[in-house]
C-alpha positions in Angstrom: 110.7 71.0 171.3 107.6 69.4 170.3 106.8 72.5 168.0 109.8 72.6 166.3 109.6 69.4 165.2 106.0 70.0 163.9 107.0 72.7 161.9 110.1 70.6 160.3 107.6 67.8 159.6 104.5 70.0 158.1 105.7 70.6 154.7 102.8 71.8 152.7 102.6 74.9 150.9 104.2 76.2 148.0 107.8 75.8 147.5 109.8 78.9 147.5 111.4 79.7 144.2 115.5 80.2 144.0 114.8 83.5 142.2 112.1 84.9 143.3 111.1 88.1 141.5 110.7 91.1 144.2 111.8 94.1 142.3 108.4 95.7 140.6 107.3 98.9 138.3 104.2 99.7 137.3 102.9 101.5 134.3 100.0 103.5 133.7 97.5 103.2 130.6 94.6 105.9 129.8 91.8 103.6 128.4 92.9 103.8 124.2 96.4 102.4 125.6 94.8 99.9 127.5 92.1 98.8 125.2 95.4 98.5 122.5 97.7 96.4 125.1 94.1 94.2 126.0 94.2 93.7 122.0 97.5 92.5 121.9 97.3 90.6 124.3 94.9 88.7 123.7 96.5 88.3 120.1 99.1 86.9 122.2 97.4 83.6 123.3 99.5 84.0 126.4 97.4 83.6 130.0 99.6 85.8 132.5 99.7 89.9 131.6 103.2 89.5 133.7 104.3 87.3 131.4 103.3 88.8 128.3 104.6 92.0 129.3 108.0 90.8 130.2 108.4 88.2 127.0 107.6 91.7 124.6 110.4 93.6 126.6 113.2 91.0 126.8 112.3 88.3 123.9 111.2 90.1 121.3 112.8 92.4 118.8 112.0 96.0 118.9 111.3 97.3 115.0 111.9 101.2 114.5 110.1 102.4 111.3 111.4 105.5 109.6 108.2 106.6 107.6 108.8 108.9 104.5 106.2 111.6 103.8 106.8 112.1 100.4 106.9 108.6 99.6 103.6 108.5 101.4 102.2 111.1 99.6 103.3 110.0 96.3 101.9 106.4 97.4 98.5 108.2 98.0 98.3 110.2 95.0 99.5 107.2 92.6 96.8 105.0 94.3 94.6 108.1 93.7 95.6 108.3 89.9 95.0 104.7 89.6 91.2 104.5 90.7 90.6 107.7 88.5 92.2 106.1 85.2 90.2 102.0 86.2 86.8 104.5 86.1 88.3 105.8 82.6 88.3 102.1 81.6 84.9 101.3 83.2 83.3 104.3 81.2 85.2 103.2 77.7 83.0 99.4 78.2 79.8 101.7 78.8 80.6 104.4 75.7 81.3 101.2 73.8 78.3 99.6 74.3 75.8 102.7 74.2 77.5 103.4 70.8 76.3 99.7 69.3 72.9 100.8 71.2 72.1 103.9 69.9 73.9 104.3 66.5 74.1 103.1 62.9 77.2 100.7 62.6 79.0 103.6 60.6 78.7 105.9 62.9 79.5 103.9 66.0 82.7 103.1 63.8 83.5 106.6 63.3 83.3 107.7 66.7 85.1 104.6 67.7 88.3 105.8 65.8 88.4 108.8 67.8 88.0 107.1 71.0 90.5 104.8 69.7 92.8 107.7 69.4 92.3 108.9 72.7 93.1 105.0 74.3 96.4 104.7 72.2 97.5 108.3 73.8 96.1 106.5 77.7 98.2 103.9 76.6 101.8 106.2 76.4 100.7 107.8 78.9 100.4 105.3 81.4 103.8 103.8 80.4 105.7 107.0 81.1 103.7 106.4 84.8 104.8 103.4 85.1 108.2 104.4 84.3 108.4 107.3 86.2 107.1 105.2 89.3 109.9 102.0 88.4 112.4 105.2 88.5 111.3 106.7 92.0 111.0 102.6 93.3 114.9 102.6 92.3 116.3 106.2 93.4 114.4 106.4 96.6 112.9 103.3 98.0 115.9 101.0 98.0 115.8 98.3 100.8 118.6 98.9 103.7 119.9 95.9 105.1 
């Protein structure tokens, strides 16, 4: 009788939770997964892996991303065009200023004119780009809701 009432008056040690979490999986990670979900998580700011796991399962939204090649590719190759034709504009500034350099003003001017010509057709050109890319933006990229 003694005993029992020892153990009724001893009450240290944790209190028991009133839903405690028993059921339990476990997941495997080879070590590019696992150096990715360490990344995360310590993005995370969170201190428990448990709870971080369980808050990007049930509390956050999962995204799906459809990815269009072709778009991609045209992205790419657009991005491409674009560096070539800013080193077509880096070279006019050096032409331009090897031309005062090395020439009489007359014939800088007259080899100006031509390069002139050449920018004004650059010009048209790169409009029709930029409208053909305004037109694929519309037909193909429109935002779903």
């Amino acid at each position: 009788m003694n005993d029992n009432n020892k153990k009724q008056l001893k009450k240290t040690g944790r209190r028991p939770k009133e839903d405690p979490a028993t059921i339990r999986y476990t997941i495997s990670f080879n070590e590019q997964e696992h150096a990715r979900f360490l990344t995360l998580f310590d993005k995370s700011g969170m201190q428990v892996k448990a709870h971080f796991i369980t808050s990007c399962i049930f509390d956050k939204t999962i995204k799906t991303i459809q990815i269009d090649k072709g778009t991609v590719d045209f992205y790419m190759r657009l991005t491409s065009f674009h560096s070539q034709f800013r080193s077509i504009g880096v070279n006019y500034n050096q032409i331009v200023k090897l031309l005062y350099k090395h020439f009489s003003e007359k014939k800088a001017a007259a080899f100006l004119y031509k390069l002139e010509k050449q920018t004004a057709e650059m010009a048209m050109l790169c409009q029709k780009i930029i409208q053909l890319t305004e037109e694929f933006e519309a037909k193909y990229l429109k935002k779903q809701p």
